[in-house]
PDB file of N, CA, C and O in Angstrom:
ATOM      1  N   UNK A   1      41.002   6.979-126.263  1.00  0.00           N
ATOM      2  CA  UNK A   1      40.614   5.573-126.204  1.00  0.00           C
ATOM      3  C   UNK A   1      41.238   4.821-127.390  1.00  0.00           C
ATOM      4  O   UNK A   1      40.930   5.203-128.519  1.00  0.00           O
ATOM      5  N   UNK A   2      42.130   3.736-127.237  1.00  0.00           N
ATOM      6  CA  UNK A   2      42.495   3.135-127.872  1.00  0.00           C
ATOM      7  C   UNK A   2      41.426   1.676-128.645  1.00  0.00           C
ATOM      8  O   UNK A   2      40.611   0.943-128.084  1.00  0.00           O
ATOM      9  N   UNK A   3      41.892   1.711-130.133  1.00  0.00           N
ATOM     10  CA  UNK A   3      41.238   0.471-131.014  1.00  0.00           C
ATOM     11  C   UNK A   3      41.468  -0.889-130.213  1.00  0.00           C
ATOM     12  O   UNK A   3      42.422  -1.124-129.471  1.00  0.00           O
ATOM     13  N   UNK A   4      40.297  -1.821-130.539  1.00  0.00           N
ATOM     14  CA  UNK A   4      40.204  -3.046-129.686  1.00  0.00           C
ATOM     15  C   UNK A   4      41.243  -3.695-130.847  1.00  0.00           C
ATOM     16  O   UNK A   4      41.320  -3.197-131.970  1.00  0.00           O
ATOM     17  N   UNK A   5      42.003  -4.830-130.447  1.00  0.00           N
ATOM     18  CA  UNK A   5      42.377  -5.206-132.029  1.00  0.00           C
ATOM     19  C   UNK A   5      41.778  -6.330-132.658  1.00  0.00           C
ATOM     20  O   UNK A   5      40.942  -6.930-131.982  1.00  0.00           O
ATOM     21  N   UNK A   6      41.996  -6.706-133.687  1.00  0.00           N
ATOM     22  CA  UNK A   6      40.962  -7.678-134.239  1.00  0.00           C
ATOM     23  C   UNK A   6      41.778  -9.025-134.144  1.00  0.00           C
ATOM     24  O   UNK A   6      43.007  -9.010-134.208  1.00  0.00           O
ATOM     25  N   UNK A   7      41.152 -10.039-134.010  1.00  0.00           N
ATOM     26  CA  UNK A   7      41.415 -11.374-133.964  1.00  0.00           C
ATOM     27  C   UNK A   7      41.275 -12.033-134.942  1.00  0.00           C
ATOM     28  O   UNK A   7      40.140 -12.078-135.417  1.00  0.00           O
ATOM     29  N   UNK A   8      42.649 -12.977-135.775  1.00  0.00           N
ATOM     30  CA  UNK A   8      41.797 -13.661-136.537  1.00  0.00           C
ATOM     31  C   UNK A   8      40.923 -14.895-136.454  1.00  0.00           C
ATOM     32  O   UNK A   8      41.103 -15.599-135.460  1.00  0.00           O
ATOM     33  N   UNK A   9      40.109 -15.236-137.234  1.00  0.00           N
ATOM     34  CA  UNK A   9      39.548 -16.522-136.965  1.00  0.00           C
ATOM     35  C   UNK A   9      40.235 -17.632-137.301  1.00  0.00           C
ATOM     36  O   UNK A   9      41.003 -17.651-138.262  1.00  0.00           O
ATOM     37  N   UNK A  10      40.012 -18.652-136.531  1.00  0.00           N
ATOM     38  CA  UNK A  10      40.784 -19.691-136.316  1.00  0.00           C
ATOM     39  C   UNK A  10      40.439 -20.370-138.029  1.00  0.00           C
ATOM     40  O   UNK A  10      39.437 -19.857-138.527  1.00  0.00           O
ATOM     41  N   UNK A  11      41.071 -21.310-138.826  1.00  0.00           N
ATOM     42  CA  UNK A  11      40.914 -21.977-139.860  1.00  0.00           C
ATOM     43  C   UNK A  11      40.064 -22.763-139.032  1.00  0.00           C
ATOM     44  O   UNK A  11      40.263 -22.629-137.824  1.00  0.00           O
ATOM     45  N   UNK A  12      38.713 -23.948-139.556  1.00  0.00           N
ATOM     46  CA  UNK A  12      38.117 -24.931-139.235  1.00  0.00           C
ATOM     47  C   UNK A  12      37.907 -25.901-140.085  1.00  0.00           C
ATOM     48  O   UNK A  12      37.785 -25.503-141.243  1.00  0.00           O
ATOM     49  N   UNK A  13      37.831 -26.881-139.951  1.00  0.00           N
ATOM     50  CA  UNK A  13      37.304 -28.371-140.766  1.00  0.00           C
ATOM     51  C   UNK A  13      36.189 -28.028-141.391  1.00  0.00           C
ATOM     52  O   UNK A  13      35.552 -27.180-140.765  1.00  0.00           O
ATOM     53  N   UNK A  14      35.762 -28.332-142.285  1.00  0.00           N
ATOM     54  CA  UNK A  14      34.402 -28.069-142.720  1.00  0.00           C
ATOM     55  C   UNK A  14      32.998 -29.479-142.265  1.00  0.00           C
ATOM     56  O   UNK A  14      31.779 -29.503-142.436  1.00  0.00           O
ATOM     57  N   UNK A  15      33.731 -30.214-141.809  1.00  0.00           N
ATOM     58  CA  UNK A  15      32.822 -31.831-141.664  1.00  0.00           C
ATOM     59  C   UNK A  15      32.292 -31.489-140.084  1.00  0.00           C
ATOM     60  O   UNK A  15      31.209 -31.194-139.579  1.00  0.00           O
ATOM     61  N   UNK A  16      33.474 -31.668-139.670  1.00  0.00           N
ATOM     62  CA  UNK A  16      33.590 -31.719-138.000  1.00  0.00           C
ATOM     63  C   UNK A  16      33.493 -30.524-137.446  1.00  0.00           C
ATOM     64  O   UNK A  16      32.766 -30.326-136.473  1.00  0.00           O
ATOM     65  N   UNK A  17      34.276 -29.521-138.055  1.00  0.00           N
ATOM     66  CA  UNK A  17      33.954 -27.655-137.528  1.00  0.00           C
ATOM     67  C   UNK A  17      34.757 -27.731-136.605  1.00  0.00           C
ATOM     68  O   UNK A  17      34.748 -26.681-135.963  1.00  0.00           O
ATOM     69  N   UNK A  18      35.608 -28.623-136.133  1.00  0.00           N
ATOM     70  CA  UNK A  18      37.100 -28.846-135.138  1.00  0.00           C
ATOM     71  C   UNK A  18      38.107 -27.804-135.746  1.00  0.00           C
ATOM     72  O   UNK A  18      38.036 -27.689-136.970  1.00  0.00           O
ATOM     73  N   UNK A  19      38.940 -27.104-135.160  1.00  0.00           N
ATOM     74  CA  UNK A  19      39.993 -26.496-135.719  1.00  0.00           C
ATOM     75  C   UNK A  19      41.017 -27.071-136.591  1.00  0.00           C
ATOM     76  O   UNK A  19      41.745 -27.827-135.948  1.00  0.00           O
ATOM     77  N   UNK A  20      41.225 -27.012-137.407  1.00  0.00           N
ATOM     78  CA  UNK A  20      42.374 -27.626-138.351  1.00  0.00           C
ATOM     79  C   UNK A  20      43.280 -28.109-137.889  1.00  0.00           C
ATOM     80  O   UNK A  20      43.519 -29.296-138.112  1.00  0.00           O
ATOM     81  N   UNK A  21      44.322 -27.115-136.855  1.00  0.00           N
ATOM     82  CA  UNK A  21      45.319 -27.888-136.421  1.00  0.00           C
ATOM     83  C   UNK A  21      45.382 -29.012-135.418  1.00  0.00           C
ATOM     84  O   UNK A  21      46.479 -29.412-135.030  1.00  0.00           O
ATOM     85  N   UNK A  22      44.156 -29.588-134.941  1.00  0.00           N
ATOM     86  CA  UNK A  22      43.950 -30.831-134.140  1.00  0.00           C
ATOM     87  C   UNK A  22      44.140 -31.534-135.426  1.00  0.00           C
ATOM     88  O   UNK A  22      45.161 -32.221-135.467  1.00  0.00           O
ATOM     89  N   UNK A  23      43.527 -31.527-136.306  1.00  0.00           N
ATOM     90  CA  UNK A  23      43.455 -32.461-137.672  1.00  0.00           C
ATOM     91  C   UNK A  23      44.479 -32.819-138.748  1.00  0.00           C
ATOM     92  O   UNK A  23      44.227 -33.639-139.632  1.00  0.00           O
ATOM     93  N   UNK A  24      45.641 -32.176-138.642  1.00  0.00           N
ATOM     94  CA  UNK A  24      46.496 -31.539-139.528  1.00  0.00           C
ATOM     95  C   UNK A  24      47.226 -33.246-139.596  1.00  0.00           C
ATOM     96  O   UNK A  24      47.387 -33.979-138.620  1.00  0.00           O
ATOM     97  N   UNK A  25      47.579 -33.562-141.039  1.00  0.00           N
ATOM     98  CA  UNK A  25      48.370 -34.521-141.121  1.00  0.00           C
ATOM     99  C   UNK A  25      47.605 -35.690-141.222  1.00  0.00           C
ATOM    100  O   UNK A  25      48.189 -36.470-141.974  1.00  0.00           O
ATOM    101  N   UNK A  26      46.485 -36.188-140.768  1.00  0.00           N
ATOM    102  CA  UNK A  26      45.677 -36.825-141.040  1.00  0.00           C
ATOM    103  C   UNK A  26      44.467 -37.135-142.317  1.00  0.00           C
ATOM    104  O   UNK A  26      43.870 -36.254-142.935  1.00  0.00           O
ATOM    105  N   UNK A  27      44.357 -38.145-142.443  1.00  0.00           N
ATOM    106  CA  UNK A  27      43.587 -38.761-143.528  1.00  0.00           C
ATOM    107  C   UNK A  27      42.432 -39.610-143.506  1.00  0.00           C
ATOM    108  O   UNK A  27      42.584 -40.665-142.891  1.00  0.00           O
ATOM    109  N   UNK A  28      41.386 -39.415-143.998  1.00  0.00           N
ATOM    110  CA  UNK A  28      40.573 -40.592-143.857  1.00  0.00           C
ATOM    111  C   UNK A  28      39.675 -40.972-142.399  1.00  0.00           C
ATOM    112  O   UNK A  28      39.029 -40.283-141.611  1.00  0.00           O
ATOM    113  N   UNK A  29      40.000 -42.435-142.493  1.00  0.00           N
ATOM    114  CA  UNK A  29      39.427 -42.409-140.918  1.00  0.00           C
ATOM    115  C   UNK A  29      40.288 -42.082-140.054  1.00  0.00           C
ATOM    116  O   UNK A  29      39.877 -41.537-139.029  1.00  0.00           O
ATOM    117  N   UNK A  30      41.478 -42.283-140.197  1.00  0.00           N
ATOM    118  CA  UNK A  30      42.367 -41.500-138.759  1.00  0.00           C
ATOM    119  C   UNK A  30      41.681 -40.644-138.710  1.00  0.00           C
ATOM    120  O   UNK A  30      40.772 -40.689-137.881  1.00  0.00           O
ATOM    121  N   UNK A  31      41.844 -39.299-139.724  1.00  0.00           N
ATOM    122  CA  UNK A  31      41.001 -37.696-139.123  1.00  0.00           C
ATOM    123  C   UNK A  31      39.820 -38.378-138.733  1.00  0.00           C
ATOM    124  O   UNK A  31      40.129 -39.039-137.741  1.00  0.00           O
ATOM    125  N   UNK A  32      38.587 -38.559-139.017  1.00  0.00           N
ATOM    126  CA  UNK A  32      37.722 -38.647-138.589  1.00  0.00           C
ATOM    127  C   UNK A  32      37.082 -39.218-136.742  1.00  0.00           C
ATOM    128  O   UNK A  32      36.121 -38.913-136.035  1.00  0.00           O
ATOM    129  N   UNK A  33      38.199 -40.101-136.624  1.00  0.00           N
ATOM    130  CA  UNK A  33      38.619 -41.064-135.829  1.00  0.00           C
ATOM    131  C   UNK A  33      38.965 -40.341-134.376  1.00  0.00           C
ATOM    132  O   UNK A  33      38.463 -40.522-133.267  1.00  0.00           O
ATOM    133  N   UNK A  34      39.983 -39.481-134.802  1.00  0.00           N
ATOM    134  CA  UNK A  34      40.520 -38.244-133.789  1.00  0.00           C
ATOM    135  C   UNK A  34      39.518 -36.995-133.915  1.00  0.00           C
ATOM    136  O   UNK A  34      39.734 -36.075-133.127  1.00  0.00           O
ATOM    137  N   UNK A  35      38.479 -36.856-134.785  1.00  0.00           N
ATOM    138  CA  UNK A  35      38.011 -35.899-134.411  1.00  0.00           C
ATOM    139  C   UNK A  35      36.385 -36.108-133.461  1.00  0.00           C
ATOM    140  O   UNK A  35      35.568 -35.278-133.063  1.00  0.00           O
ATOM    141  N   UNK A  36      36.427 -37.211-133.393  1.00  0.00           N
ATOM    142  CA  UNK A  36      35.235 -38.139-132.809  1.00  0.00           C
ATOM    143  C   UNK A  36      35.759 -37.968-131.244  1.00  0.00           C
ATOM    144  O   UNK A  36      35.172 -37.454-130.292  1.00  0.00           O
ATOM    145  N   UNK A  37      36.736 -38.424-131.296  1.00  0.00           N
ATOM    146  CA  UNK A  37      37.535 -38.195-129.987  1.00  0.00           C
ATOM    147  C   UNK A  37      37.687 -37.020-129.189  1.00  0.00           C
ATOM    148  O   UNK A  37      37.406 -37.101-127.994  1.00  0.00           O
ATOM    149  N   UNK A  38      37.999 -36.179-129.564  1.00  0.00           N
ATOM    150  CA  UNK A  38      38.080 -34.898-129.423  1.00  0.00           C
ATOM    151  C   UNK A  38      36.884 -33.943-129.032  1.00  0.00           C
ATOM    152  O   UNK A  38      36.762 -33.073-128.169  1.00  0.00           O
ATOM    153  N   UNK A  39      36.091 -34.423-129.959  1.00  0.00           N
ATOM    154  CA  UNK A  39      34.160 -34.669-129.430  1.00  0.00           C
ATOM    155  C   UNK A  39      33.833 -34.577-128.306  1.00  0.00           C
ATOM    156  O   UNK A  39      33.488 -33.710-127.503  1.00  0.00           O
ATOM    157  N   UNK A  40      34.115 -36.416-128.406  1.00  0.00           N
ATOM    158  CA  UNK A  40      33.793 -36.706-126.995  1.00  0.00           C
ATOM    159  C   UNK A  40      34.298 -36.129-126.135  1.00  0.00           C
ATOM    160  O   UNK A  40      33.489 -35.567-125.398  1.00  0.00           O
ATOM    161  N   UNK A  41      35.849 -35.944-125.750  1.00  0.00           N
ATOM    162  CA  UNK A  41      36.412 -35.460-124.648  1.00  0.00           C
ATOM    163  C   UNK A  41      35.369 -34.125-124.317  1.00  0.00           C
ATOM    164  O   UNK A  41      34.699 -34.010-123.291  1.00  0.00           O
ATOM    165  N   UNK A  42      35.411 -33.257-125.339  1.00  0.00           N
ATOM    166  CA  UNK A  42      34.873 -32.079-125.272  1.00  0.00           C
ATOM    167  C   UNK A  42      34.128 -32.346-124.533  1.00  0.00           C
ATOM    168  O   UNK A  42      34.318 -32.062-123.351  1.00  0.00           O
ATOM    169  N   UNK A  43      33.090 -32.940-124.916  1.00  0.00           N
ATOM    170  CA  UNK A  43      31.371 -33.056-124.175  1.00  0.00           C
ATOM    171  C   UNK A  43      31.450 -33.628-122.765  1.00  0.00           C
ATOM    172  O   UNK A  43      30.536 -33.481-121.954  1.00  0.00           O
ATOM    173  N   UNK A  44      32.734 -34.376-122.468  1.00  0.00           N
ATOM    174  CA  UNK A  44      32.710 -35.211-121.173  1.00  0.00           C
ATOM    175  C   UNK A  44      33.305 -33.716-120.203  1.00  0.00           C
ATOM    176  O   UNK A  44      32.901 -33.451-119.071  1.00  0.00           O
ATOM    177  N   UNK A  45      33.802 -33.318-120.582  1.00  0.00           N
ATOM    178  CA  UNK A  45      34.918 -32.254-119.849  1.00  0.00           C
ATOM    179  C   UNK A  45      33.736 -31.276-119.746  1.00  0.00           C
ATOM    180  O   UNK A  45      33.316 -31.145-118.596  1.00  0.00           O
ATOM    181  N   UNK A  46      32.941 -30.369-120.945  1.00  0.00           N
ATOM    182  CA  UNK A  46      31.673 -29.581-120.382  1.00  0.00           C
ATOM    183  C   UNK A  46      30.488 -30.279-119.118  1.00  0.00           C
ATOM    184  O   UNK A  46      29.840 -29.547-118.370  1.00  0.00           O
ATOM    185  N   UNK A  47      30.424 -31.392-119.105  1.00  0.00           N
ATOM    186  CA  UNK A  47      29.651 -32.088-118.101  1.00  0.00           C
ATOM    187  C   UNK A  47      30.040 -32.323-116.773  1.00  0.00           C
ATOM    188  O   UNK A  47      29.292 -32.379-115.797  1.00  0.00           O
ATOM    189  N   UNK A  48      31.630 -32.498-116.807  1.00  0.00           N
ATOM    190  CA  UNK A  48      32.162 -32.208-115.406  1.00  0.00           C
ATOM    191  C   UNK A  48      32.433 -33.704-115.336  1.00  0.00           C
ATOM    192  O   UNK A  48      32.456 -34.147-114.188  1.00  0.00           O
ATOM    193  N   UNK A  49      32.627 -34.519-116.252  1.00  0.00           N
ATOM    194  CA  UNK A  49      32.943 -36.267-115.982  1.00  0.00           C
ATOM    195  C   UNK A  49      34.468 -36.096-115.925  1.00  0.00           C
ATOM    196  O   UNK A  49      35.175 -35.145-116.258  1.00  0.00           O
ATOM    197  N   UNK A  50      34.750 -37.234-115.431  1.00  0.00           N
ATOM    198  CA  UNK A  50      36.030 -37.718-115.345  1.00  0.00           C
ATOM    199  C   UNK A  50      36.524 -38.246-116.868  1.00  0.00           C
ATOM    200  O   UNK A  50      35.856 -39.064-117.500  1.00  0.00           O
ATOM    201  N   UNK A  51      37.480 -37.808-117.251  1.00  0.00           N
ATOM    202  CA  UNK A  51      37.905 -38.517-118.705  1.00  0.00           C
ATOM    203  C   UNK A  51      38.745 -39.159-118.886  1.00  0.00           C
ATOM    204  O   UNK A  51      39.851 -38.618-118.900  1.00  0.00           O
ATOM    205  N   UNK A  52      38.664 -40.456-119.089  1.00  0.00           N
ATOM    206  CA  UNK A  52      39.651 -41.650-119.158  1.00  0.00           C
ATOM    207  C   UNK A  52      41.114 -41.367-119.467  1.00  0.00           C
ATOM    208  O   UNK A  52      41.377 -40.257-119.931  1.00  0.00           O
ATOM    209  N   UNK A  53      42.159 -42.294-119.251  1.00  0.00           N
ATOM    210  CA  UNK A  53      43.521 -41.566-120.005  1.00  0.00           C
ATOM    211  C   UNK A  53      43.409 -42.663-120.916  1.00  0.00           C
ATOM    212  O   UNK A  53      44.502 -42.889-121.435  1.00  0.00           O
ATOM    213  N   UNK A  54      42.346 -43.562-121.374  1.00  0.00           N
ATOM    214  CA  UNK A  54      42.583 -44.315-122.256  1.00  0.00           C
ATOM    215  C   UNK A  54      41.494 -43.201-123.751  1.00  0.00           C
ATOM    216  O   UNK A  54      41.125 -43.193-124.926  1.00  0.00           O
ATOM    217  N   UNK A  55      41.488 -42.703-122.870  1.00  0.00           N
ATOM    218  CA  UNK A  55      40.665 -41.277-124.582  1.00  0.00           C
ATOM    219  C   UNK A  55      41.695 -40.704-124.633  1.00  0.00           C
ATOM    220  O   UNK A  55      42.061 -40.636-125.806  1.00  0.00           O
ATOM    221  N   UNK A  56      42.745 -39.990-123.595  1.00  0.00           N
ATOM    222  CA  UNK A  56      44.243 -39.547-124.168  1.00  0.00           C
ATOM    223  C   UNK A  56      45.120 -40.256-124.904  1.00  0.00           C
ATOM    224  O   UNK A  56      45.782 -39.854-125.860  1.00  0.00           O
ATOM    225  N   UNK A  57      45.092 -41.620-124.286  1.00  0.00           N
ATOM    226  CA  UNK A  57      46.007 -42.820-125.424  1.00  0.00           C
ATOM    227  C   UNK A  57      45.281 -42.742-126.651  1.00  0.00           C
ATOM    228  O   UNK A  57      45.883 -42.415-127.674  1.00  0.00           O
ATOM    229  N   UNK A  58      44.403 -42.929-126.668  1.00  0.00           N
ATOM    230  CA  UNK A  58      43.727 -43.401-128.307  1.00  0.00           C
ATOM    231  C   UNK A  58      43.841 -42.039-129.094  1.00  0.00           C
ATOM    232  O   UNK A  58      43.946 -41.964-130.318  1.00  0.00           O
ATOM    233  N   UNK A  59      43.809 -41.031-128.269  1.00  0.00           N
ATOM    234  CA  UNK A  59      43.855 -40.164-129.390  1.00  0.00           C
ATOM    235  C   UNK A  59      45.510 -39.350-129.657  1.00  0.00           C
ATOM    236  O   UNK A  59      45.833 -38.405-130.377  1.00  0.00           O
ATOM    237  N   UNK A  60      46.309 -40.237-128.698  1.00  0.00           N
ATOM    238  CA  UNK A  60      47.614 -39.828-129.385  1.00  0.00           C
ATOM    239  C   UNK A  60      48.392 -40.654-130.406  1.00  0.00           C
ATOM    240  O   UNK A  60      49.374 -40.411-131.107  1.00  0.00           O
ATOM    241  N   UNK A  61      47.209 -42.248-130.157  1.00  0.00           N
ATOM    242  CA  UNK A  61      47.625 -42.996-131.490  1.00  0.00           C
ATOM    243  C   UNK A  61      47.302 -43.043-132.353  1.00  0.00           C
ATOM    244  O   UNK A  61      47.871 -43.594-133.295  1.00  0.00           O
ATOM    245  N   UNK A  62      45.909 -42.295-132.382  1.00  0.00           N
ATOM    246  CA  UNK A  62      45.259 -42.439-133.701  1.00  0.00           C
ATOM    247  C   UNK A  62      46.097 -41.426-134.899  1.00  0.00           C
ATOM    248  O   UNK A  62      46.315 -40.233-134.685  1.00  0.00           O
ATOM    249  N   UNK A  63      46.354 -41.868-135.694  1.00  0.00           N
ATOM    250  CA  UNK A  63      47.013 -41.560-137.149  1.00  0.00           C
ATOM    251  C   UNK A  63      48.461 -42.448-137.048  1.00  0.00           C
ATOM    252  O   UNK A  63      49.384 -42.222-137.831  1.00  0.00           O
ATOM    253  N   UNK A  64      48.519 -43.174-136.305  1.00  0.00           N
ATOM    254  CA  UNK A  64      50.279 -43.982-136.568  1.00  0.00           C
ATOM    255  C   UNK A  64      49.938 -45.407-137.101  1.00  0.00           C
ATOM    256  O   UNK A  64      50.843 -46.196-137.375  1.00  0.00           O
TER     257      UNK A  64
END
């Protein structure tokens, strides 16, 4: 029987607990801004809602 192998753990935000690399490059309220977003989508997508493409726009502009 072969060893399972180990995984590492992902780096996380410490505020939001979002993975880092959604966050990466960002500052301030941008990060915060996109990670609100990201949130939400989450929670709309576990519920089975439809998710706007205006939550995809906003969150590909947020930090420019």
């Amino acid at each position: 029987m072969s060893k399972k192998r180990k995984r590492k753990r992902v780096a996380r935000d410490k505020q939001t607990d979002l993975p880092k690399k959604y966050l990466s490059g960002l500052k301030g309220g941008a990060r915060s801004e996109r990670a609100s977003l990201i949130k939400a989508m989450s929670e709309a997508y576990k519920k089975g809602q439809r998710i706007p493409r205006s939550m995809f726009r906003a969150r590909a502009r947020s930090g420019y």
